[in-house]
C-alpha positions as CSV (number, residue, x, y, z in Angstrom):
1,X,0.0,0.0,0.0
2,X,1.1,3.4,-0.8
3,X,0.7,6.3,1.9
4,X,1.4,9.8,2.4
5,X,3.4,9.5,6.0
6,X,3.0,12.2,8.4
7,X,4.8,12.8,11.8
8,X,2.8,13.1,14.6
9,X,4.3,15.1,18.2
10,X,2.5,16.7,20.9
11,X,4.6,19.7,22.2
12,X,2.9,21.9,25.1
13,X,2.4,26.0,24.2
14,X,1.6,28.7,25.9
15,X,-1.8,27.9,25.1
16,X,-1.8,24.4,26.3
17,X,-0.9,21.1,24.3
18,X,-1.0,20.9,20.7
19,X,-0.5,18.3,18.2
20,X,2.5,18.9,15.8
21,X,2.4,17.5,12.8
22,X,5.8,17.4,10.6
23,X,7.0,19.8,12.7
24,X,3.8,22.1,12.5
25,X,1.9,23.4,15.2
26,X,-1.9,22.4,14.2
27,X,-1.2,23.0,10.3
28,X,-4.5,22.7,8.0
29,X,-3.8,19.3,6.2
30,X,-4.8,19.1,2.9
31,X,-5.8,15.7,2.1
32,X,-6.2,14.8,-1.4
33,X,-9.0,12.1,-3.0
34,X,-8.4,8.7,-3.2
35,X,-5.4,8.9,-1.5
36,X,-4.4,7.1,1.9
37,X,-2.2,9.3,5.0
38,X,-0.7,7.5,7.6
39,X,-0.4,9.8,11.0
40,X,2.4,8.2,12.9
41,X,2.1,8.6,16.7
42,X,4.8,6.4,17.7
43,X,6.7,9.7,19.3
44,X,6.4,9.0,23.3
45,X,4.8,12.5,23.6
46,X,1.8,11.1,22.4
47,X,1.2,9.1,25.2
48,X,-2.3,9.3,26.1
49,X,-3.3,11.6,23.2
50,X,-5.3,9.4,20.9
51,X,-5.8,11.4,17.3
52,X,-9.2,11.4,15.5
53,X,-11.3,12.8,13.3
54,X,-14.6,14.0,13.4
55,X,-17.1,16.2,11.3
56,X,-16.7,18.8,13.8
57,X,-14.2,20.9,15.5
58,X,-12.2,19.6,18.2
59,X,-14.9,16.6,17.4
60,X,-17.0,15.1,20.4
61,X,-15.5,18.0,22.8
62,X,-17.5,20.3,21.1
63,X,-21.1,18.0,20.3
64,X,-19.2,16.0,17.7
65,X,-18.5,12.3,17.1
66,X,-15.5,10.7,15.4
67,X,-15.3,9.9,11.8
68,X,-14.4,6.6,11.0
69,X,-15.1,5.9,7.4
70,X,-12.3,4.8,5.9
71,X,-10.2,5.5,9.0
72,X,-7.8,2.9,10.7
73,X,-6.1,2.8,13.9
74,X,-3.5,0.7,15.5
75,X,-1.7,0.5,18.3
76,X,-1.2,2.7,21.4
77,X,0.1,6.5,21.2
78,X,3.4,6.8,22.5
79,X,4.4,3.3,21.7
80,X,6.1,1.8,18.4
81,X,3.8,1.8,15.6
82,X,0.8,3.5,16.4
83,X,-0.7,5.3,14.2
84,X,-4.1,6.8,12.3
85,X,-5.0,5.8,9.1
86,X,-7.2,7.6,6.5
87,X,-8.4,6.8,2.9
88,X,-9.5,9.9,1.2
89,X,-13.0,8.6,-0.7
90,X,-13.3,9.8,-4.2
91,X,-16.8,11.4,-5.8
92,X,-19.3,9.8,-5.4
93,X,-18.4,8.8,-1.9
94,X,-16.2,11.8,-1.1
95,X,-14.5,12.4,2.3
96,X,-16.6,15.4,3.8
97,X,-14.2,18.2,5.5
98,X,-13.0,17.2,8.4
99,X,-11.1,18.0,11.7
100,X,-8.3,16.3,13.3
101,X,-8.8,16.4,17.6
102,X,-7.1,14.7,20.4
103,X,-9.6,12.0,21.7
104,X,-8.7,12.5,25.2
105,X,-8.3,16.4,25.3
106,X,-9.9,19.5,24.1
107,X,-8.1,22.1,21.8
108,X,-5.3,20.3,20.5
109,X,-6.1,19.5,16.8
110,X,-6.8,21.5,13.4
111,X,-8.6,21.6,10.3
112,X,-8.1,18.8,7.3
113,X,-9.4,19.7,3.7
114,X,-10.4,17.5,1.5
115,X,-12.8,19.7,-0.9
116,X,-11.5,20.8,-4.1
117,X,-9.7,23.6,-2.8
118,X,-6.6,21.4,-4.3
119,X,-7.7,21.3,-7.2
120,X,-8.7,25.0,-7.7
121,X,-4.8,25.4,-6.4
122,X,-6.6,28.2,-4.1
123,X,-3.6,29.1,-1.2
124,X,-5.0,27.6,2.2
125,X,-3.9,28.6,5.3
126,X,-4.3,28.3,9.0
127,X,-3.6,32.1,9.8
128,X,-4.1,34.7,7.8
129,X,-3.3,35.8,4.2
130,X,-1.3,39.0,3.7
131,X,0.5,41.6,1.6
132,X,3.8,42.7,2.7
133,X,5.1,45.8,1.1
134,X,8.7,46.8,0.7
135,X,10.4,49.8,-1.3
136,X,14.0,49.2,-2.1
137,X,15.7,52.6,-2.9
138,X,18.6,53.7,-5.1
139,X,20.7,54.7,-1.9
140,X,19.9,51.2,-0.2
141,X,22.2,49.9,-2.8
142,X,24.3,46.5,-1.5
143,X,22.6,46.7,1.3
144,X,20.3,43.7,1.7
145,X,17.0,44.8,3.2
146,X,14.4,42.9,4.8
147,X,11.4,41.6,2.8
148,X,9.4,39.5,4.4
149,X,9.2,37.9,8.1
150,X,7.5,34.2,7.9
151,X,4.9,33.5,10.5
152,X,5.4,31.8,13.4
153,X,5.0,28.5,12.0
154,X,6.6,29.6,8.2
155,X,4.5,31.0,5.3
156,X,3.5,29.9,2.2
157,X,4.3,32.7,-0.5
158,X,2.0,32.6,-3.3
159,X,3.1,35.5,-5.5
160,X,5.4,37.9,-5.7
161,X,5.2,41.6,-7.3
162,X,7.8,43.7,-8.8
163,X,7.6,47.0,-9.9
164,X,10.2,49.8,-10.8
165,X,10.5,53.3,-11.4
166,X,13.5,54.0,-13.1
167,X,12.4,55.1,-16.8
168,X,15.8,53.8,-18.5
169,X,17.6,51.0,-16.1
170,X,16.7,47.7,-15.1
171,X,17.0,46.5,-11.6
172,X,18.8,43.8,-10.9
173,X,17.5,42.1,-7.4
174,X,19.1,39.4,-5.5
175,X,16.5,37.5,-2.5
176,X,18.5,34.9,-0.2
177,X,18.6,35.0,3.4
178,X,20.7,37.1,5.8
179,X,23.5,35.4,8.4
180,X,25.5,37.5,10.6
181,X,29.2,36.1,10.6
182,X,30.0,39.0,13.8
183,X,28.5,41.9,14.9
184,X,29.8,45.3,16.7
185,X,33.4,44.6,16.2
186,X,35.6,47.7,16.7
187,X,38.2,48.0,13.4
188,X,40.1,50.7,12.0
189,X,39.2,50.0,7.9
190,X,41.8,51.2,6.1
191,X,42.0,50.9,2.0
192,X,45.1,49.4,-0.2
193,X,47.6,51.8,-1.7
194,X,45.0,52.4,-4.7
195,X,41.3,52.3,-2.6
196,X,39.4,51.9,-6.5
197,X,41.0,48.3,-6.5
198,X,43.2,46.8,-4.3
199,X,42.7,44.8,-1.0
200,X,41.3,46.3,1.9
201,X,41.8,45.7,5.9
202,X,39.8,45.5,8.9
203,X,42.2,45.7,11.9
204,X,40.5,45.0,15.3
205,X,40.8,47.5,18.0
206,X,39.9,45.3,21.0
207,X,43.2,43.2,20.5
208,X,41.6,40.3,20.0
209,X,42.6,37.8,17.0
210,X,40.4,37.1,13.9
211,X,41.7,33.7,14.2
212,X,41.3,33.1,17.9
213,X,38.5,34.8,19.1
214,X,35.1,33.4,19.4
215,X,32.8,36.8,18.5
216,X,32.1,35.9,14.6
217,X,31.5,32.5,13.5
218,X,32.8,30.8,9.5
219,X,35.1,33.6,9.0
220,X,37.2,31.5,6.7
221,X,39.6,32.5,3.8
222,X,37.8,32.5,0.6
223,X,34.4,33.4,2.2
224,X,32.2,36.1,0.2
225,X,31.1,38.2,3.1
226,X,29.0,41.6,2.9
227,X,28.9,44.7,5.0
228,X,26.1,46.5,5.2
229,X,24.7,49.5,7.1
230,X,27.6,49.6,9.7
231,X,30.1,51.3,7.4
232,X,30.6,54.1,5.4
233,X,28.2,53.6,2.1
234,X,30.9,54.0,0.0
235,X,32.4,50.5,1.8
236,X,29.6,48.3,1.3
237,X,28.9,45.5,-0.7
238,X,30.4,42.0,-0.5
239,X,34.1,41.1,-0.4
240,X,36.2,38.0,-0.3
241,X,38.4,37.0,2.5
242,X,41.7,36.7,1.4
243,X,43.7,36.6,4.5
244,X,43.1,36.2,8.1
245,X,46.3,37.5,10.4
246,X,45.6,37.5,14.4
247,X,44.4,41.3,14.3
248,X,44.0,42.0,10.6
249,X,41.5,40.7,8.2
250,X,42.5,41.7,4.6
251,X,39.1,41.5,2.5
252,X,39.3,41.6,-2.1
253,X,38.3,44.7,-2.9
254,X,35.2,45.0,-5.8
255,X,36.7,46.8,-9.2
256,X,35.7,50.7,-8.9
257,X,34.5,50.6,-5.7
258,X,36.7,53.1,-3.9
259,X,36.4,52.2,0.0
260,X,36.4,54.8,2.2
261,X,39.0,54.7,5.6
262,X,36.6,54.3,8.8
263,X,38.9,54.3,11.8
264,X,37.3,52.9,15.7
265,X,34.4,52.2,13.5
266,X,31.9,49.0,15.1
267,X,30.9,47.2,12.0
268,X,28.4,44.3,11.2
269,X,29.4,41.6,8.6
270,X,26.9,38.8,7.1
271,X,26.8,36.5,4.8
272,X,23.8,37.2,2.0
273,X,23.2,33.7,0.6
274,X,21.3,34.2,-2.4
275,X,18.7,32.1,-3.6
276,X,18.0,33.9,-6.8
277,X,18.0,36.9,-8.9
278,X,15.1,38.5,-10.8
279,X,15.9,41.4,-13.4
280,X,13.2,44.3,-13.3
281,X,12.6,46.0,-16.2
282,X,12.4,49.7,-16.1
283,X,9.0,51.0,-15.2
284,X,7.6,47.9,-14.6
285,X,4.6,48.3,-13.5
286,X,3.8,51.6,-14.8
287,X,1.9,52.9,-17.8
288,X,0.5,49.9,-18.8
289,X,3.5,47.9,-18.4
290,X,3.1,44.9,-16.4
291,X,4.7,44.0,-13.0
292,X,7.4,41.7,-12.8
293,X,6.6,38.1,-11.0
294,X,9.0,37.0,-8.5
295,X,8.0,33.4,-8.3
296,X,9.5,32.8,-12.1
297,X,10.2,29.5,-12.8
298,X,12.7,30.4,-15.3
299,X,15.2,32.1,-12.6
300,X,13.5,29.7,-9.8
301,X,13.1,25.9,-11.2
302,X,12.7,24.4,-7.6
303,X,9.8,26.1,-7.2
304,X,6.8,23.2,-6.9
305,X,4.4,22.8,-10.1
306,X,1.5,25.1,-8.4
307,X,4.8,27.7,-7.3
308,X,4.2,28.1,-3.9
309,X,7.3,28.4,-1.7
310,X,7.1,27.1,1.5
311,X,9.4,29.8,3.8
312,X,10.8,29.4,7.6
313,X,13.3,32.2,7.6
314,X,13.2,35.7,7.2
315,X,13.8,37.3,3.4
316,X,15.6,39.9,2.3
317,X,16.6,41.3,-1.2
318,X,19.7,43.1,-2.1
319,X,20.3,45.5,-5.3
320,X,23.7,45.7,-6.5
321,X,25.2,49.4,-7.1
322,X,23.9,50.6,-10.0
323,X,27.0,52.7,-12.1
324,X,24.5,53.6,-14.5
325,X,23.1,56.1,-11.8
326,X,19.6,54.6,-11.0
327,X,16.1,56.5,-10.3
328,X,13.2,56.4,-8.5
329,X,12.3,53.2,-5.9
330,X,12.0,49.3,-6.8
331,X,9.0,48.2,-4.8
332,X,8.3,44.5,-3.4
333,X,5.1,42.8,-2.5
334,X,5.0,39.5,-1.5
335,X,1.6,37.7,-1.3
336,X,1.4,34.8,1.2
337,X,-0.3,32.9,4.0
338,X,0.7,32.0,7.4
339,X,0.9,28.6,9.6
């Protein structure tokens, strides 16, 4: 037999115990006809929380019964191989909507769909469904900004919506995810002998070693790292590591980007791991031109067919410097849903 295998955990919340499923506090489940989903509750903290499901919510703790059509169980929660099976009927004999509930307590369980919300490919969601707006401007240039913030339990995007003002230039925009490599570290940055193109340093000013200390974390040689907001705008963008000497941390200067010397300046570095890059053309968006899709399966192939993107961690997009001398704002909004 073939199943769709879920993990089932109980985890206690501020609001009391809830049922996690595949790491999901009480996620909808979407349960598609015909098919069968095995709820594994052999995870001890299920001990003495039985799973069911019933017509109603939270089932016979609010008037309900259990639903049992099609439904198999086996074993006790909290021991090896218990579990819940369901077979999803198929029209004519289709599986109503249901709810999944803990037998034994109240408010513990969520919602599973099995109307043709699937097949309409309609975005379902536990919480709520939102529009987050971001403007990216020409002087925020290297500097990865902050996009969008996932819900508590991730977010499913569904779209995303690009639009930019510049009359003549594209904009190039890079989204990824933001990791601090160390934070508030007192340097004296100090260019090469020709500050358009050679190699730069950061010497620390707390006498501490690059190589010995334990305030920054994968600061290796060869690592792209960027610095943002913390320096000079002149000196940021993203740089190799090219060597690493107790004090000193010599970074590989970009071609014509003339750094700046900062001295007893605290400064931020990160690495911006990029997941993709979309290319915005000008005045997309405007006078009749249409917007630009971030969920492009073109410049995104792992996208899933219906090109939702399941996100966990904060996003944030980054613009390179623009030499051509860019105007006006690139704007962001990214349409999603939250668990």
């Amino acid at each position: 037999m073939n199943y769709i295998k879920m993990i089932v955990k109980v985890k206690a919340t501020a609001d009391g115990n809830r049922y996690f499923i595949d790491g999901y506090e009480t996620p909808t489940l979407r349960l598609d006809e015909g098919k069968y989903y095995y709820l594994d509750q052999s995870d001890l903290s299920n001990t003495g929380h039985p799973l069911r499901f019933s017509t109603v919510a939270d089932g016979t703790h609010n008037g309900g019964s259990g639903y049992t059509t099609g439904v198999t169980t086996s074993g006790t929660p909290g021991q090896a191989a218990a579990y819940t099976m369901i077979k999803v009927g198929a029209a004519p004999a289709s599986t109503p909507e249901l709810w999944y509930y803990c037998n034994s307590h109240a408010d513990m369980g969520g919602q599973a769909t099995t109307d043709d919300i699937a097949i309409n490919k309609e975005p379902l969601f536990v919480g709520k469904y939102r529009q987050d707006h971001t403007e990216l401007r020409p002087t925020d240039a290297n500097e990865p900004i902050l996009a969008f913030n996932p819900g508590r339990n991730g977010s499913r995007i569904h779209q995303i919506a690009l639009r930019n003002e510049d009359p003549s230039n594209a904009a190039v925009l890079h989204f990824g995810y933001m990791r601090p490599i160390f934070r508030n570290v007192g340097v004296n940055l100090v260019p090469g002998s020709t500050a358009a193109s050679d190699p730069f340093t950061m010497t620390r000013t707390d006498a501490a070693n690059w190589d010995a200390s334990t305030d920054h974390s994968d600061l290796i040689v060869g690592d792209l790292i960027s610095l943002g907001t913390s320096v000079a705008a002149a000196n940021r963008g993203a740089y190799r590591v090219a060597s690493i000497t107790t004090t000193v941390l010599t970074l590989t200067n970009t071609p014509g980007n003339t750094i700046t010397q900062q001295l007893g300046q605290s400064v931020t570095a990160y690495k911006f791991i990029s997941m993709f890059s979309m290319s915005v053309a000008a005045l997309a968006g405007y006078g009749g031109a249409a917007a630009s899709s971030g969920m492009d399966l073109t410049q995104a192939p792992w996208l899933d067919g219906d090109r939702w993107w399941l996100c966990k961690h904060p996003i944030y997009v980054a613009k390179p410097a623009d030499t051509a001398g860019a105007i006006g704002s690139v704007y962001i909004d990214i349409y999603s849903g939250d668990y």
